[in-house]
N, C-alpha and C positions, 0 to 999 in steps of 0.2 A: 022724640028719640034722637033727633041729627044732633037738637042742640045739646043733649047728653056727648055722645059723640065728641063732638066740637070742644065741648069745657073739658073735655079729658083728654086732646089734644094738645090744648093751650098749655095741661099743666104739666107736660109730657115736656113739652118746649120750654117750657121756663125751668124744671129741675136741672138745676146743671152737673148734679153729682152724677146722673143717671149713666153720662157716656153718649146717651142718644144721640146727641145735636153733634157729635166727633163722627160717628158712625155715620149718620144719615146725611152727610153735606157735600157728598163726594157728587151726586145726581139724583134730581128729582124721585125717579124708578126705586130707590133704595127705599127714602125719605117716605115714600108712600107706602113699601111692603111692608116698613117697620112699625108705620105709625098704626094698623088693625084697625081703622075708621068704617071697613067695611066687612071684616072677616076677623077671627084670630091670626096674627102674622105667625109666619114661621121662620122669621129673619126677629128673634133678638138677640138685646143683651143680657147676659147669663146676673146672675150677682155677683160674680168672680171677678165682671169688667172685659168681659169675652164676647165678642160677637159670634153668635151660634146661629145654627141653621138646619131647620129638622128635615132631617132627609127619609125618615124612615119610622114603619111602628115596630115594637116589639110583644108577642103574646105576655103576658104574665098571669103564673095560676093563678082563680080566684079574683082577678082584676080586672079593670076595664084595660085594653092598649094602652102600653106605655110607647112616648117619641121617641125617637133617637136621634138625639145632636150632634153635631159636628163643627167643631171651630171653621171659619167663614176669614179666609188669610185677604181674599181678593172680592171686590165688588163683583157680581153674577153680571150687573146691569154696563158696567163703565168699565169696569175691568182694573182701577186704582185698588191699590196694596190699602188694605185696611188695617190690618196687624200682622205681625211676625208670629212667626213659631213661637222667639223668647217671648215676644208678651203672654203667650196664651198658656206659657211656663211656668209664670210667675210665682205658681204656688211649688212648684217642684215635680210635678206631676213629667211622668215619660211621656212625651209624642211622638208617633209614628209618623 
C-alpha cells in the first residue's frame, strides 16, 4: 500500500499543469498537508487553479456532509502570500 502511495505522489510532482509544485514549495509543512500520503488533505488545489482549504462541514438533506472551502491567500505553515484576492477572481466571481 506505501508503494501505491509513493507512485501517486511521484505523478502529483511530475504534473506540471496541476499548480501543486507553485503552491507546495513555499515549506516542507505545506508540501506534505497537500501531498494526502497519509490521510485525505484538506489543503488543495480547486480546478479553478485556487488554493482551497476546508475549514468546515455543511448538513445537506438526503446526503452525506458536504466540505466547505475557503480560498487559502497565505501559507498557515510559513506565512508566505500564496495568492491574491485577484487570482482567486479570475472567473469574476465576488469575494468577500
Amino acid at each position: 500500500m506505501a508503494d501505491e502511495i509513493e507512485e501517486d505522489v511521484e505523478v502529483e510532482d511530475g504534473d506540471e499543469d496541476s499548480g501543486d509544485d507553485e503552491f507546495g514549495s513555499c515549506c516542507t509543512e505545506l508540501k506534505e498537508a497537500m501531498s494526502g500520503a497519509e490521510f485525505e488533505p484538506l489543503i488543495v488545489v480547486g480546478e479553478d487553479g485556487v488554493l482551497y482549504m476546508s475549514v468546515g462541514l455543511i448538513d445537506i438533506e438526503g446526503e452525506e456532509p458536504g466540505m466547505v472551502d475557503h480560498p487559502v491567500f497565505f501559507c498557515p505553515f510559513c506565512g508566505t502570500e500564496l495568492q491574491t484576492k485577484e487570482d482567486v477572481r479570475q472567473d469574476g466571481d465576488a469575494m468577500n
